[in-house]
C-alpha positions in Angstrom: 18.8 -41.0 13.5 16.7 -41.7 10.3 17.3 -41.1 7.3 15.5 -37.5 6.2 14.2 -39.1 3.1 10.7 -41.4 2.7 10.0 -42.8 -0.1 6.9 -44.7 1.2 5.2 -41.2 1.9 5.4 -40.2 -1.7 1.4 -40.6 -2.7 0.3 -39.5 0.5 1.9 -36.3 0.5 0.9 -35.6 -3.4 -2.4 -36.9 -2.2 -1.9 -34.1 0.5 -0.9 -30.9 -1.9 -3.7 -31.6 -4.1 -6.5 -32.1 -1.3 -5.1 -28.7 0.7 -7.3 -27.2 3.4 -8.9 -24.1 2.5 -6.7 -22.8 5.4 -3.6 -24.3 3.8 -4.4 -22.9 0.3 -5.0 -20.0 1.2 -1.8 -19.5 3.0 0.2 -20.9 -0.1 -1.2 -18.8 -2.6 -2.1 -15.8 -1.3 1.4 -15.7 0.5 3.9 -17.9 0.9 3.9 -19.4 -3.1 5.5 -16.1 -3.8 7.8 -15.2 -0.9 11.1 -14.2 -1.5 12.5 -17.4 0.3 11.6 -21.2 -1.5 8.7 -22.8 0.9 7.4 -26.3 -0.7 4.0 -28.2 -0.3 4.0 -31.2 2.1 7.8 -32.1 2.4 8.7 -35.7 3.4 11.1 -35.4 6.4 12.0 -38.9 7.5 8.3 -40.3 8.9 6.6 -37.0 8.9 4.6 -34.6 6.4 5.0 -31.1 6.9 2.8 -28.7 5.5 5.2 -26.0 4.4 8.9 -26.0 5.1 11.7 -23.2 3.6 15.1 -25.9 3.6 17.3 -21.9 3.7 15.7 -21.0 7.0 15.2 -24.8 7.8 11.8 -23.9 9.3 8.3 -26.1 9.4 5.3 -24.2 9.2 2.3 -26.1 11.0 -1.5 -25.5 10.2 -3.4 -26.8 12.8 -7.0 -27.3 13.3 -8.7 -27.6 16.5 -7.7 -31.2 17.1 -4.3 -30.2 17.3 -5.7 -28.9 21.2 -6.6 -32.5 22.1 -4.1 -33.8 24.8 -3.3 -37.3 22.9 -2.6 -35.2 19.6 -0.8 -32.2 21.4 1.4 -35.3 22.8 2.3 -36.1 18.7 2.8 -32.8 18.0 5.9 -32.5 20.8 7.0 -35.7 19.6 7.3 -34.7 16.4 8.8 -31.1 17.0 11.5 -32.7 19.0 12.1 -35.4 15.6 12.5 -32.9 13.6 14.8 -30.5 16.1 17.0 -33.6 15.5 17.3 -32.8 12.0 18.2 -28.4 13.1 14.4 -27.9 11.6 12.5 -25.4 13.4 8.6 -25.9 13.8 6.2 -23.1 14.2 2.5 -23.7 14.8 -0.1 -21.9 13.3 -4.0 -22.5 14.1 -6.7 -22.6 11.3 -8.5 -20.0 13.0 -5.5 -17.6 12.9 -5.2 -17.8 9.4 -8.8 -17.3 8.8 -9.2 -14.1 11.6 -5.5 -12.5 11.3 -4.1 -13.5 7.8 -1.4 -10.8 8.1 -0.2 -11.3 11.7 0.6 -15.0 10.7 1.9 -13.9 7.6 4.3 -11.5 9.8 4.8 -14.3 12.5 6.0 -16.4 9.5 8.4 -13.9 7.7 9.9 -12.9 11.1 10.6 -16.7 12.1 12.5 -16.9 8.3 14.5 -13.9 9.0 15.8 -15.4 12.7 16.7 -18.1 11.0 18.2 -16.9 8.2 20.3 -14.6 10.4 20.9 -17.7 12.6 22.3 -19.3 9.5 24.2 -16.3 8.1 25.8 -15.8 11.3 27.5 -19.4 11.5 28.8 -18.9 7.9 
């Protein structure tokens, strides 16, 4: 296993937090900035970037855009979910259009994957 930490990816993912998708800003602002549960921008877990992540739930939230459907991407994506399974890190997937048509049911999708996981977490203390 990797190490979970990346130095190397430093300036890309500041690069990243301050070039957010409208998608991704939206999503950070308008919810999960101020959710009761600590989310960061762009966390550096071993080679990857992930867009949002809460370390208490140890959940990865995904924004995807519509290249995410492509097969030779889609193929990353597993690869990268099952990386980051290695670490107990939970991925969810959410698509651009999603956020932009149902803000609030990803928003609910989101807080109801935290709470599993919290109570996973609870639950083994």
């Amino acid at each position: 296993m990797e190490r979970k930490s990346n130095g190397k990816l430093v300036p890309l993912a500041r690069q990243l937090r301050k070039n957010m998708t409208k998608e991704e800003r939206r999503l950070w602002f308008d919810y999960l900035r101020e959710y009761p549960r600590k989310f960061v921008r762009q966390k550096i877990v071993g080679r990857y970037i992930l867009d949002f992540y809460c370390a208490q739930a140890k959940l990865a939230v995904e924004v995807d855009g519509s290249q995410h459907y492509e097969p030779a991407v889609a193929e990353r994506d597993r690869e990268r979910t099952k990386y980051l399974e290695g670490f107990g890190i939970t991925v969810i997937r959410i698509p651009n259009n999603e956020l932009m048509c149902n803000f609030r049911g990803a928003c609910e999708y989101i807080d109801l994957h935290v709470k599993r996981r919290m109570s996973l977490t609870e639950a083994r203390s």
